[in-house]
C-alpha angles and dihedrals in degrees: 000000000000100000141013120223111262104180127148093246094043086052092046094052093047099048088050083054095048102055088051100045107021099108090060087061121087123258094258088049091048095055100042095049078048093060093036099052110011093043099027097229123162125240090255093058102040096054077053095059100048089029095241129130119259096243083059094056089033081057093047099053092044088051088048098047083048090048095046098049090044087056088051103042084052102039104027100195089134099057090035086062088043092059097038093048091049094054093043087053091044091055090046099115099028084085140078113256095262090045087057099040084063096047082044088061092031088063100041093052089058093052102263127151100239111218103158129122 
């Protein structure tokens, strides 16, 4: 592998990832998907910064995406707050004011993005 996909989706969704499952990575996984997503660093630096070879870092992130979407096919809490988040959105104004002010703070405890009226 001579390069690993650094597009702004495939940041976004491991970063997503990330935040949900990062404390099931190792130490050395946690740090370089840090540097990779959070500080925007190359393989190449990266693999500079901790003396390592690319390959090495290019390996790494491949074994952490795998790992991250394993813990979520089998576990699922991602897509279960995505769901949840999407029909709280979609009751919003079903409800009286005080009702919604509750689902308002509701979603954005569990990390939505609130976007209702």
């Amino acid at each position: 592998m001579t390069n690993y996909d650094k597009s702004l989706e495939k940041i976004e969704s491991l970063a997503e990832l990330y935040d949900y499952y990062g404390v099931l990575l190792t130490q050395k996984e946690r740090l370089v998907i840090v540097k990779f997503v959070e500080e925007g660093l190359s393989a190449a630096e990266i693999a500079e910064d901790m003396r390592c070879s690319r390959q090495g870092i290019y390996d790494t992130l491949l074994r952490i995406e795998k790992k991250l979407n394993s813990f979520e096919r089998k576990l699922g809490i991602l897509k279960r707050d995505k769901l949840l988040l999407d029909y709280l959105q979609s009751v919003n104004n079903a409800f009286p004011e005080k009702e919604r002010e509750e689902i308002k703070n509701l979603i954005l405890k569990i990390g939505g993005d609130y976007s209702g009226s």
